[in-house]
N, CA, C and O atoms as a Tinker XYZ file with bonds, in Angstrom:
   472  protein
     1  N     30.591000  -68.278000  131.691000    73     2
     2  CA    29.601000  -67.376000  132.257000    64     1     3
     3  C     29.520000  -66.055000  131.484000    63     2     4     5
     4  O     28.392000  -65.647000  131.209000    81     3
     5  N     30.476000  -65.415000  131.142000    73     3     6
     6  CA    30.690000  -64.432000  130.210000    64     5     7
     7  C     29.633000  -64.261000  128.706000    63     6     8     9
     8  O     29.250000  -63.248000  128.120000    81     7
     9  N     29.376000  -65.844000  128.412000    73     7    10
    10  CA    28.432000  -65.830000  127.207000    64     9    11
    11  C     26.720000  -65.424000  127.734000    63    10    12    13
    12  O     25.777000  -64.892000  127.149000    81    11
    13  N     26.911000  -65.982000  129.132000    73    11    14
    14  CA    25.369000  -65.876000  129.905000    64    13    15
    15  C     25.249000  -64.470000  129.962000    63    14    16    17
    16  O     24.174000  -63.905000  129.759000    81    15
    17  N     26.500000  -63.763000  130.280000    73    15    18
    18  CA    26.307000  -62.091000  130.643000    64    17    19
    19  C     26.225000  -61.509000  129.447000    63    18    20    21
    20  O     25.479000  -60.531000  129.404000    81    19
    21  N     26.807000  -61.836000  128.391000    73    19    22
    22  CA    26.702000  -61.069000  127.090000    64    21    23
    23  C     24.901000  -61.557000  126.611000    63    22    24    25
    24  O     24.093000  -60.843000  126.017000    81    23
    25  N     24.813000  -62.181000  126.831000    73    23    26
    26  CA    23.192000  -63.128000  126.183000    64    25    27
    27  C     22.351000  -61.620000  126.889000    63    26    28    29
    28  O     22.005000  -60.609000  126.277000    81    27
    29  N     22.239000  -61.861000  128.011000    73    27    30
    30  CA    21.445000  -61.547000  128.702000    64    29    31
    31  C     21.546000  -59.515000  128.482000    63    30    32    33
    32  O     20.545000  -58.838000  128.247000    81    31
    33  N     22.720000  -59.033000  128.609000    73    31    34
    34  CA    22.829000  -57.520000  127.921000    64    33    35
    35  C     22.691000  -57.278000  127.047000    63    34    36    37
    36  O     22.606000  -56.062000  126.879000    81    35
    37  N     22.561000  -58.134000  125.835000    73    35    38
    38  CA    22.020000  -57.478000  124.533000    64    37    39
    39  C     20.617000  -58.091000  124.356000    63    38    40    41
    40  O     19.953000  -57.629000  123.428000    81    39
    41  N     19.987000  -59.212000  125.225000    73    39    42
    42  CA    18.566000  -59.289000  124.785000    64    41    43
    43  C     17.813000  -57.793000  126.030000    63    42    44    45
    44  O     16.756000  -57.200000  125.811000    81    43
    45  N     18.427000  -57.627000  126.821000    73    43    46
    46  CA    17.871000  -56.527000  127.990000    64    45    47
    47  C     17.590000  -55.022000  127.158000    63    46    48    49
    48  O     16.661000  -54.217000  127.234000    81    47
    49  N     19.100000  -55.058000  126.170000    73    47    50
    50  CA    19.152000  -53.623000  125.496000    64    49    51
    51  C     17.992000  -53.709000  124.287000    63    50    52    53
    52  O     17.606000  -52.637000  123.821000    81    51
    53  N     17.380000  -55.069000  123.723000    73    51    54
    54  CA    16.666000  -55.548000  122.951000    64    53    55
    55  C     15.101000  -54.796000  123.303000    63    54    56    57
    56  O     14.452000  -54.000000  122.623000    81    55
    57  N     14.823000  -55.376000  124.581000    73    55    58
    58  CA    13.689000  -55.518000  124.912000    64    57    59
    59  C     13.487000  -54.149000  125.030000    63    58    60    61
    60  O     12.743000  -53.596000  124.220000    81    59
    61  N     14.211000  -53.306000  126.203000    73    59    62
    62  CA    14.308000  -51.612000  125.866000    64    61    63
    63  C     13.734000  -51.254000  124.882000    63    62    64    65
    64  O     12.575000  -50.841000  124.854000    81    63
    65  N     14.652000  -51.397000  123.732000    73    63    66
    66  CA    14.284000  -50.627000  122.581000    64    65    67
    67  C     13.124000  -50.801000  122.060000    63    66    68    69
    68  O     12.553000  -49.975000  121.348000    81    67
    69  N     12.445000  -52.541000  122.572000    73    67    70
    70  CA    10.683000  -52.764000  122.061000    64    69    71
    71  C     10.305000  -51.876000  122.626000    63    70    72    73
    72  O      9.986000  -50.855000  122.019000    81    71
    73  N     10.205000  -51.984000  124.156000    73    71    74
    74  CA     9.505000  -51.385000  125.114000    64    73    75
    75  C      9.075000  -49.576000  124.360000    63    74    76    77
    76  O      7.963000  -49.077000  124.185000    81    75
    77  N     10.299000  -49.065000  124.102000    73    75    78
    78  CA     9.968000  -47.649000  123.498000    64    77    79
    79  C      9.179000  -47.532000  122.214000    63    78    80    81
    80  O      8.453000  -46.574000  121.948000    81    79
    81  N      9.420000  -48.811000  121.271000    73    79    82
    82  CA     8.834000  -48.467000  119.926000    64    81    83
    83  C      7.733000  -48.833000  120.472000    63    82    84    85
    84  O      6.962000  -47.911000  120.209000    81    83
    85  N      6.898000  -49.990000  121.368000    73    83    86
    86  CA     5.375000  -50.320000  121.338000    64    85    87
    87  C      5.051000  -49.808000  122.310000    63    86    88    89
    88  O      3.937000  -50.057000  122.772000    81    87
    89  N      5.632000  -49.214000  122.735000    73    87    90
    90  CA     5.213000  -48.266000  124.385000    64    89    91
    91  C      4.688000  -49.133000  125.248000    63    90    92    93
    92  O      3.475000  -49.138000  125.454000    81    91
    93  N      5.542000  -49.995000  125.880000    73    91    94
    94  CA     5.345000  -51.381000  126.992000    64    93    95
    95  C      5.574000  -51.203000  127.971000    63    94    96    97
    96  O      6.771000  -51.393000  128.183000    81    95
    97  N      4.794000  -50.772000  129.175000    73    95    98
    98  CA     5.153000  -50.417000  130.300000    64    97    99
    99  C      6.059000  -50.868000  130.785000    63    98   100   101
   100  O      5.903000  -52.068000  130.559000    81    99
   101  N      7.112000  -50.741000  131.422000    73    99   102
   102  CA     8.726000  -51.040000  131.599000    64   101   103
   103  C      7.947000  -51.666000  132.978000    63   102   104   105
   104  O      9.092000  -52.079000  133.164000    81   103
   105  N      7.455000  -51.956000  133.676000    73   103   106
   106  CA     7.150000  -53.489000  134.352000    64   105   107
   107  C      6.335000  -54.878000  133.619000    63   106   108   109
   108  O      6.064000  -55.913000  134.227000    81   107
   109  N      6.063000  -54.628000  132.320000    73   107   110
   110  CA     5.698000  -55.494000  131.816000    64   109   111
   111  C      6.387000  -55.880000  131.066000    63   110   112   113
   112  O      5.966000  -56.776000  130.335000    81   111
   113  N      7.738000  -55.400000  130.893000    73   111   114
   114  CA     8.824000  -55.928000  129.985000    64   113   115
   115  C      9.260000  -57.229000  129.534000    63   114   116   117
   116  O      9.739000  -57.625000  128.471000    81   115
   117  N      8.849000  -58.005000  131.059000    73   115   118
   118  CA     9.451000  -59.901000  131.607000    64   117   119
   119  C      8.285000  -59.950000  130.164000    63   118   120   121
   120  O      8.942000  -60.197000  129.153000    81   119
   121  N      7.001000  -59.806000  129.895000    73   119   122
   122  CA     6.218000  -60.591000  129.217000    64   121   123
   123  C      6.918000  -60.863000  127.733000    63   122   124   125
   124  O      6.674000  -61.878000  127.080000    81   123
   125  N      7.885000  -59.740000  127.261000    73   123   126
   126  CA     8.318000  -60.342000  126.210000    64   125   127
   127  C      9.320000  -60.958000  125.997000    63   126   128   129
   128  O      9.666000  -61.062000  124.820000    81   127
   129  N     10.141000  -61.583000  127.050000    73   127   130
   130  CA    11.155000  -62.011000  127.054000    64   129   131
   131  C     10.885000  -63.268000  126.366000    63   130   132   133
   132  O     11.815000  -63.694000  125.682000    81   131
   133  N      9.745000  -63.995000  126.402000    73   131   134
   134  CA     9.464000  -65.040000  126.071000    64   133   135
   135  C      9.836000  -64.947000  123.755000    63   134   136   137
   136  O     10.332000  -65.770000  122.985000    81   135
   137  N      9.380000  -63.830000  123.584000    73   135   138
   138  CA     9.135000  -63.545000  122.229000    64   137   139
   139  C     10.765000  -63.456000  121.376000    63   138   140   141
   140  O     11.162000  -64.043000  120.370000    81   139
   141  N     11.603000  -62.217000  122.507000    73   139   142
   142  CA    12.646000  -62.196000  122.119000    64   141   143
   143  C     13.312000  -63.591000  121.741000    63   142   144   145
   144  O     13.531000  -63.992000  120.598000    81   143
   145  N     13.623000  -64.329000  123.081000    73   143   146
   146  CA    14.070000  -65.517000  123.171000    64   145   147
   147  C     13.718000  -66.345000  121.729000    63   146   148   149
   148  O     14.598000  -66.972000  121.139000    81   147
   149  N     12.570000  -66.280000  121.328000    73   147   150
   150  CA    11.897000  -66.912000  120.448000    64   149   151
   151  C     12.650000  -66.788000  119.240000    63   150   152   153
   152  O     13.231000  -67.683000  118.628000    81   151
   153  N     12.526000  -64.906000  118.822000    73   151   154
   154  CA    13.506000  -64.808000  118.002000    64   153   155
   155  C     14.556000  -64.990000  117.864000    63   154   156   157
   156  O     14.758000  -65.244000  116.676000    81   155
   157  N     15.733000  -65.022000  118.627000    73   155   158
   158  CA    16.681000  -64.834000  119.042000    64   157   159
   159  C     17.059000  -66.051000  118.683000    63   158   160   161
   160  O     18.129000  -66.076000  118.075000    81   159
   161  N     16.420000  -67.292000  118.896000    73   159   162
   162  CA    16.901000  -68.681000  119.087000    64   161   163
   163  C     15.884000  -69.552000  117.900000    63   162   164   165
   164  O     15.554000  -70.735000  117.806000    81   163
   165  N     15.674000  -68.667000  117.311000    73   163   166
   166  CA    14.536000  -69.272000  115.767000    64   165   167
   167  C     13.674000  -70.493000  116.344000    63   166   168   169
   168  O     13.488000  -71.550000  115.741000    81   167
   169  N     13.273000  -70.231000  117.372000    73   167   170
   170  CA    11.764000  -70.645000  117.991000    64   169   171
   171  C     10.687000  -70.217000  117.109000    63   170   172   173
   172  O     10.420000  -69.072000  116.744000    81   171
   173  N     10.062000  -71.406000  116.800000    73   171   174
   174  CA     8.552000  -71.289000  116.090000    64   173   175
   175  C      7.715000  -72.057000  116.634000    63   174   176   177
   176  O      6.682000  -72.252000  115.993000    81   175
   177  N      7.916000  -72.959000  118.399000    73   175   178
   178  CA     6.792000  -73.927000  118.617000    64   177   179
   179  C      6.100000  -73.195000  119.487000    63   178   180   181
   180  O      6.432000  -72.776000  120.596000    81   179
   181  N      4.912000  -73.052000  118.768000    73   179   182
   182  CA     4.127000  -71.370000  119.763000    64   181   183
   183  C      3.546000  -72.381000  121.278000    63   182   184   185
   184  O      3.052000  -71.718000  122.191000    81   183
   185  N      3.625000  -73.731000  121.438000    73   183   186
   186  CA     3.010000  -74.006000  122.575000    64   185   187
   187  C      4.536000  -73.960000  123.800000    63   186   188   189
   188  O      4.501000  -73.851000  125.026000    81   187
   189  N      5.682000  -74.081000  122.933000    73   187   190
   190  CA     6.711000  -74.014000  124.048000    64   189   191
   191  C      6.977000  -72.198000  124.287000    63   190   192   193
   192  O      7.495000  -71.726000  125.299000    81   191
   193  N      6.593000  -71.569000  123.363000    73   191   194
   194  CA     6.659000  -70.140000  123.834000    64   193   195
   195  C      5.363000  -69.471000  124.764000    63   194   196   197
   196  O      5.368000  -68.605000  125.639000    81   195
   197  N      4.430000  -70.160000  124.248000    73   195   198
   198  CA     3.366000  -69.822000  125.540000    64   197   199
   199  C      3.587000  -70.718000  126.794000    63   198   200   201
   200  O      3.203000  -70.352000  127.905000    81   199
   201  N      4.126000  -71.726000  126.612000    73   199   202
   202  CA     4.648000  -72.308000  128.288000    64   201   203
   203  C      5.794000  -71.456000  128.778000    63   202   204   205
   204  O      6.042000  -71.506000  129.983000    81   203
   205  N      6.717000  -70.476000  127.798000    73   203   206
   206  CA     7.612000  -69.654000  128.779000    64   205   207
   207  C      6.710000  -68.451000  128.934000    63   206   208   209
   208  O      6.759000  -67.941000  130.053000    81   207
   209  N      6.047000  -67.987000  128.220000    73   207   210
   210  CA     5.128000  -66.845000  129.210000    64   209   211
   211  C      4.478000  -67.090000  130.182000    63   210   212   213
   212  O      4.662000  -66.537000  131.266000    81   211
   213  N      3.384000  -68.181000  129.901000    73   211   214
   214  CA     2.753000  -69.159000  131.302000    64   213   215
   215  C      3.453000  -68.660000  132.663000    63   214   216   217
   216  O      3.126000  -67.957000  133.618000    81   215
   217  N      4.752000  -69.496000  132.196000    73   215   218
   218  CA     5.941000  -69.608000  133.808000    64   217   219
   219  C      6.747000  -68.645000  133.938000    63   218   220   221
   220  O      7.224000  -68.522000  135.067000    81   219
   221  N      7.093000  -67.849000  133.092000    73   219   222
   222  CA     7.412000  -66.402000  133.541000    64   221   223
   223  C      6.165000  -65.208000  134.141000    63   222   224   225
   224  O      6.317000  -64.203000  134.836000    81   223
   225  N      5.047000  -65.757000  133.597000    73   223   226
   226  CA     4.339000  -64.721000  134.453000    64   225   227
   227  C      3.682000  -65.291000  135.747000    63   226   228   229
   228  O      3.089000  -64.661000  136.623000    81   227
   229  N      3.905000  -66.526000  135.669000    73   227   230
   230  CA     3.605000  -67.067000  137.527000    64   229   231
   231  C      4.508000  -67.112000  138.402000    63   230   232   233
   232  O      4.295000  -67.266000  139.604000    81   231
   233  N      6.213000  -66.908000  137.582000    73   231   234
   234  CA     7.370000  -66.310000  138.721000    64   233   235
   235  C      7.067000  -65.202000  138.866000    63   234   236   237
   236  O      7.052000  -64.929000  140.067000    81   235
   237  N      6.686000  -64.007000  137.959000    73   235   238
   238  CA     7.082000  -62.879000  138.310000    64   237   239
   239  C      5.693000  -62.304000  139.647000    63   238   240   241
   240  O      5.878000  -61.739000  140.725000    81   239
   241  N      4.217000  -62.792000  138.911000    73   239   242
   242  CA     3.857000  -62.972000  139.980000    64   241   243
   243  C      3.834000  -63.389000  141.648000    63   242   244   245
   244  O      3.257000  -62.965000  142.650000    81   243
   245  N      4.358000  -63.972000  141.479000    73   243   246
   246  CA     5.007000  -64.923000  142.774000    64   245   247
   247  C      5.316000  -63.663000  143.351000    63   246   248   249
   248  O      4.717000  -63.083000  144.257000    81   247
   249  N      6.872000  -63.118000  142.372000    73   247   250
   250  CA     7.720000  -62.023000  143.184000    64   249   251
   251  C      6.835000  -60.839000  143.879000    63   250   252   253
   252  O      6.841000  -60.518000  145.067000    81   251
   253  N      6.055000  -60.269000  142.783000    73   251   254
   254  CA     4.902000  -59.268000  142.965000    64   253   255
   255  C      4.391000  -59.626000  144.064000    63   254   256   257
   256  O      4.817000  -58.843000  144.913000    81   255
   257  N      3.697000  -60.390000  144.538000    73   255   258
   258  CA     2.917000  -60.517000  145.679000    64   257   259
   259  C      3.818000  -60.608000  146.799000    63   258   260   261
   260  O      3.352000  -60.364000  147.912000    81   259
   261  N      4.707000  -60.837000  146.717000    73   259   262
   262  CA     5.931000  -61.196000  148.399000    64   261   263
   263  C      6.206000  -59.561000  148.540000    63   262   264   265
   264  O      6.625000  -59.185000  149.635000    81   263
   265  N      5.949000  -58.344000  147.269000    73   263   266
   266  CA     7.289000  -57.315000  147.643000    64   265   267
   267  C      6.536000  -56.525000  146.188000    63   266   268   269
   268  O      6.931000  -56.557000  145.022000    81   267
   269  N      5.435000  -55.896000  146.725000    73   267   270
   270  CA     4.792000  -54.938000  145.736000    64   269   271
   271  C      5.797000  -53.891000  144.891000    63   270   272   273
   272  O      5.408000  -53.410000  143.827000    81   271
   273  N      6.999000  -53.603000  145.396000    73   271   274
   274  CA     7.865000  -52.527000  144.960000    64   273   275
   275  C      8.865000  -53.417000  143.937000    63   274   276   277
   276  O      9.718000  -52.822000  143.279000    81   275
   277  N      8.728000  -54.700000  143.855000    73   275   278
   278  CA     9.493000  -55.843000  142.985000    64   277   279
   279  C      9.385000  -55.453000  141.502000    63   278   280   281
   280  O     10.178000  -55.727000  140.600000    81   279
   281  N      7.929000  -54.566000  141.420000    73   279   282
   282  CA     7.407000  -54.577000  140.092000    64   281   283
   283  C      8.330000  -53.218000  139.417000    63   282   284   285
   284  O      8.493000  -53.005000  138.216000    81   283
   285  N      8.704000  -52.639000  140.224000    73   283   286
   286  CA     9.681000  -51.611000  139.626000    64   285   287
   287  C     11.142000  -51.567000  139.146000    63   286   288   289
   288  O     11.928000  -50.693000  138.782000    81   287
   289  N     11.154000  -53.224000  139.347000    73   287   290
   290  CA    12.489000  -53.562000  139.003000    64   289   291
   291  C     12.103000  -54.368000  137.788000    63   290   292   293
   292  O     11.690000  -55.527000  137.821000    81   291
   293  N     12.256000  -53.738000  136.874000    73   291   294
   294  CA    12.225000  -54.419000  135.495000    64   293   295
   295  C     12.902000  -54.923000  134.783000    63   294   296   297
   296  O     12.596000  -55.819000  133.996000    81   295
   297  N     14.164000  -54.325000  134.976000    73   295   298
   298  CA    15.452000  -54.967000  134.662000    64   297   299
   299  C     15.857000  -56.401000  134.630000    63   298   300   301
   300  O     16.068000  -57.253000  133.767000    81   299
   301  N     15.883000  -56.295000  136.200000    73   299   302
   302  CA    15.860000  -57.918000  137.036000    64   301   303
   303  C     14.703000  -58.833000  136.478000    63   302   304   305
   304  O     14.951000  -59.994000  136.150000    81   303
   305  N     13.547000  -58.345000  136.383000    73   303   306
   306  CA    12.349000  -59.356000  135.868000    64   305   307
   307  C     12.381000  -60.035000  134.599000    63   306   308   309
   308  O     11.977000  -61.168000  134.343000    81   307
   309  N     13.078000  -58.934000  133.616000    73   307   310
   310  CA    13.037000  -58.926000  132.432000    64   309   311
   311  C     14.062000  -60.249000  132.320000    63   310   312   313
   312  O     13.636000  -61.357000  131.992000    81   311
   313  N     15.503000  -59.983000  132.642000    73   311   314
   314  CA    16.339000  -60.526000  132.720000    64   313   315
   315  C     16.016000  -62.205000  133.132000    63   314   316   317
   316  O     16.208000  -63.184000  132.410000    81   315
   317  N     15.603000  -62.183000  134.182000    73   315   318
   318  CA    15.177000  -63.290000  135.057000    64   317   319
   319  C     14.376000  -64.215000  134.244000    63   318   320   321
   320  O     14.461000  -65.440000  134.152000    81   319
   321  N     13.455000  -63.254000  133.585000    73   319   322
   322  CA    12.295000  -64.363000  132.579000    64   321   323
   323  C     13.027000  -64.675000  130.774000    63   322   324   325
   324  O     12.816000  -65.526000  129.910000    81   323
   325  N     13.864000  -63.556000  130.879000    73   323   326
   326  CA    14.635000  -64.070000  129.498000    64   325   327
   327  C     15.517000  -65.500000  129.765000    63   326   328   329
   328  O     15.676000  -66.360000  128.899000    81   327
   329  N     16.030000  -65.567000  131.079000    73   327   330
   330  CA    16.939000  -66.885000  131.171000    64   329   331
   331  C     16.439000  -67.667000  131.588000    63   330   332   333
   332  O     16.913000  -68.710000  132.039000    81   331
   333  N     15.135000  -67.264000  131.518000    73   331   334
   334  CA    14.206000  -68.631000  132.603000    64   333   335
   335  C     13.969000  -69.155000  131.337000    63   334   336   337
   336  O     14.101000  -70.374000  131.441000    81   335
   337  N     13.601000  -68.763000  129.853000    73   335   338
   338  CA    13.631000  -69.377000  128.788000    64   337   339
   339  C     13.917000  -70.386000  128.695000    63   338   340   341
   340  O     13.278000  -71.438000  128.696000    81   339
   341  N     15.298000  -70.064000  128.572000    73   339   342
   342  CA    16.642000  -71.653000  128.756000    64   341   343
   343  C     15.891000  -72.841000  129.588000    63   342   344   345
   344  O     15.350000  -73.621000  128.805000    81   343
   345  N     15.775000  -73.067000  130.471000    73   343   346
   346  CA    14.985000  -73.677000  131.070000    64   345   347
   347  C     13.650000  -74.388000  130.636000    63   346   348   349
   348  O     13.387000  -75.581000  130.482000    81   347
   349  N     13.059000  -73.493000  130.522000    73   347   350
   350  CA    11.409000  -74.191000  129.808000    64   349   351
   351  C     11.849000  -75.072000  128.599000    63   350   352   353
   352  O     11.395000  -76.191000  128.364000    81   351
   353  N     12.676000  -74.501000  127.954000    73   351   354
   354  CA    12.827000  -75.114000  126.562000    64   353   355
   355  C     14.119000  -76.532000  126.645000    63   354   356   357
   356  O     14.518000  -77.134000  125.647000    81   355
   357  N     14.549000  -76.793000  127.996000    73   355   358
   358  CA    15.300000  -77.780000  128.416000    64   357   359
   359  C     16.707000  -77.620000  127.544000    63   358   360   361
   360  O     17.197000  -78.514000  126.853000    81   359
   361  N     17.252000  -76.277000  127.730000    73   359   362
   362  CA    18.535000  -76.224000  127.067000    64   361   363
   363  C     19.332000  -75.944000  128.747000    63   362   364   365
   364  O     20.556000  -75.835000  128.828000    81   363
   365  N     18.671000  -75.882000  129.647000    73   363   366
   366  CA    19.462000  -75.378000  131.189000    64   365   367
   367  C     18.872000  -76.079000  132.295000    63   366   368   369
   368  O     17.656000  -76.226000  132.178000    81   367
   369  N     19.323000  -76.493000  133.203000    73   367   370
   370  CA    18.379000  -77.021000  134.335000    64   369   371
   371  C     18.575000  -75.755000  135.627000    63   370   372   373
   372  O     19.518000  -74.964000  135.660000    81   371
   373  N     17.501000  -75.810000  136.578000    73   371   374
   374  CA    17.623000  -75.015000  137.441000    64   373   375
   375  C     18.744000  -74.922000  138.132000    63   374   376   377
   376  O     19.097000  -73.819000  138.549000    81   375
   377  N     19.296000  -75.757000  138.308000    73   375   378
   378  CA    20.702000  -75.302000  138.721000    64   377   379
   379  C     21.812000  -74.696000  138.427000    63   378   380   381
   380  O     22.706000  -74.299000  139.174000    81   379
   381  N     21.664000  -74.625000  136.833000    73   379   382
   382  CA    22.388000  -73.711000  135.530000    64   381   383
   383  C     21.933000  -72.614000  136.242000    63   382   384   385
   384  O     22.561000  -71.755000  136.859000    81   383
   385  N     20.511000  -72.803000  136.027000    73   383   386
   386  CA    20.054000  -71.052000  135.708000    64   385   387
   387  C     20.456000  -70.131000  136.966000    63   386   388   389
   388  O     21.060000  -69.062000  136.885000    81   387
   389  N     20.088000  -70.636000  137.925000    73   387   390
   390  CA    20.668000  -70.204000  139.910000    64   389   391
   391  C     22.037000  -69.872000  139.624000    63   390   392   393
   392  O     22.460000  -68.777000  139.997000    81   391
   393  N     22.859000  -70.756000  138.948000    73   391   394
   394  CA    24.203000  -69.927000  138.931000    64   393   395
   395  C     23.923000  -69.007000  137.789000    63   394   396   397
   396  O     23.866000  -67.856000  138.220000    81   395
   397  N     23.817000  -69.039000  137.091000    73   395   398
   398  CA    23.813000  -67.843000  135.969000    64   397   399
   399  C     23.298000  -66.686000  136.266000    63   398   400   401
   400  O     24.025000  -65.701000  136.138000    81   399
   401  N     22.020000  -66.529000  136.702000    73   399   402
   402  CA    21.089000  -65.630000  137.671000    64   401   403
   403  C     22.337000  -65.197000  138.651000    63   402   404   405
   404  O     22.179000  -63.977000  138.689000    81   403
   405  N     23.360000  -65.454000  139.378000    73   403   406
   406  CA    23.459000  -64.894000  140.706000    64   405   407
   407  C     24.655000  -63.794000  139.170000    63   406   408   409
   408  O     24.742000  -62.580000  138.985000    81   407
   409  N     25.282000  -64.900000  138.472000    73   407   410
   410  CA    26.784000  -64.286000  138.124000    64   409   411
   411  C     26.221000  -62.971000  137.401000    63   410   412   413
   412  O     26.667000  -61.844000  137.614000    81   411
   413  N     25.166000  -63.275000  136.507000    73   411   414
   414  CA    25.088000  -62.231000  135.763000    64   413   415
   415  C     24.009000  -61.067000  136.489000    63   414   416   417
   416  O     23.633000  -60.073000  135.867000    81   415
   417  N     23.602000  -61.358000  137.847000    73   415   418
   418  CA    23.250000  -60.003000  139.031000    64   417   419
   419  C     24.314000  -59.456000  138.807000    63   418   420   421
   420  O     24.440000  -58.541000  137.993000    81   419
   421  N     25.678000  -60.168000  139.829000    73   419   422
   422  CA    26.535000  -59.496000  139.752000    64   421   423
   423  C     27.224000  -58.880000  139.250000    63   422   424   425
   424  O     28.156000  -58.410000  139.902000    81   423
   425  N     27.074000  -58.537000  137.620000    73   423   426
   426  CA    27.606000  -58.569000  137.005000    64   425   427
   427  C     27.020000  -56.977000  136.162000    63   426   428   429
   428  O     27.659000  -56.070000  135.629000    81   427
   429  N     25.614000  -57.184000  136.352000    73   427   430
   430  CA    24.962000  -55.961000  135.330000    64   429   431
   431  C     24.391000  -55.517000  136.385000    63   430   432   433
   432  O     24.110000  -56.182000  137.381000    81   431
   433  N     24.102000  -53.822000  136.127000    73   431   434
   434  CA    23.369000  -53.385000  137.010000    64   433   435
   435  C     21.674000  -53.378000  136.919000    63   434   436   437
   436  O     20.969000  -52.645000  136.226000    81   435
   437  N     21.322000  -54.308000  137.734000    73   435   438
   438  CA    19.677000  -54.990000  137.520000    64   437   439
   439  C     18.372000  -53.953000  138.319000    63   438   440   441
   440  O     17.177000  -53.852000  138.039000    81   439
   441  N     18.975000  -53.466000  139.103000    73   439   442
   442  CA    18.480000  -52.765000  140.461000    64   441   443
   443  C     18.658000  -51.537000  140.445000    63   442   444   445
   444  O     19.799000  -51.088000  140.552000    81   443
   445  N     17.298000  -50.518000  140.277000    73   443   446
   446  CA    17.136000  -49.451000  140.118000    64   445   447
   447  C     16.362000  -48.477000  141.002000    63   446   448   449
   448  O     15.392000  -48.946000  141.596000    81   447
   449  N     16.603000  -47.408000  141.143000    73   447   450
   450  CA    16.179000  -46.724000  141.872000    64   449   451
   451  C     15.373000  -45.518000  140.937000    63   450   452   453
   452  O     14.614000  -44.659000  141.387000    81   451
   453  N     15.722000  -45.693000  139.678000    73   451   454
   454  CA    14.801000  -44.895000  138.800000    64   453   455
   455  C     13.933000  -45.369000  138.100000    63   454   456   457
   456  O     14.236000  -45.243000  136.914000    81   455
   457  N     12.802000  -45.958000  138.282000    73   455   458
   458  CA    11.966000  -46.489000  137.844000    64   457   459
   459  C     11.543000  -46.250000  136.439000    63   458   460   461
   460  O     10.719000  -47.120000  136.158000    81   459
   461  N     11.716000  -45.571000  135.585000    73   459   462
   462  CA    11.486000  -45.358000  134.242000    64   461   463
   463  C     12.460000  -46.177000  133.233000    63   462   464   465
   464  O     13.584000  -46.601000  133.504000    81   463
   465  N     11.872000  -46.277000  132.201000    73   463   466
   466  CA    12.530000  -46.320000  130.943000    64   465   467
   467  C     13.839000  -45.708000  131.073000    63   466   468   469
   468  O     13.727000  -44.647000  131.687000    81   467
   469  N     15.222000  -45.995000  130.687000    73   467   470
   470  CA    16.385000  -45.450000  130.011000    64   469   471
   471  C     16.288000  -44.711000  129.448000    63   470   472
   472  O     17.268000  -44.242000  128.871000    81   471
């Protein structure tokens, strides 16, 4: 689990640092998780990287509509759609990811009360 928590804190500190150079609204962060991942894992099949944006932006939607204040947690979204990766691309099944998701909540602080950028 330790590799899931390290994965997931340096693609989070990743996306940050996009977010500031392209000026990406820090609730739209989840959208590039799909890209990182991409890089990250020398992904070049642009139809399996547009099926993880696809389904990362109809989870995060999902969340958005149950809990309008969801969108201020970017962290968690970001996070959530970077490991949802794993998944689309059939390196994890949902039941991986549910445990990985809870360990590495617990693990980083996802949940903010300061809504901005770092």
């Amino acid at each position: 689990m330790k590799k899931w928590l390290k994965e997931a804190e340096i693609s989070l500190a990743e996306a940050i640092e996009a977010a500031r150079i392209g000026e990406i609204p820090a609730q739209n962060l989840y959208m590039i998780a799909p890209l990182i991942y991409s890089k990250r894992n020398n992904i070049k099949n642009d139809a399996l990287v547009q099926e993880m944006l696809d389904q990362n932006d109809e989870q995060v939607q999902r969340d958005w509509a149950c809990d309008e204040r969801s969108k201020d947690q970017y962290k968690f979204h970001y996070v959530a759609s970077y490991l949802f990766c794993f998944v689309v691309a059939g390196k994890i099944g949902e039941a991986k990811y549910d445990e990985i998701m809870e360990y590495v909540t617990s693990k980083m602080d996802l949940f903010t009360d300061d809504y901005g950028l770092e």
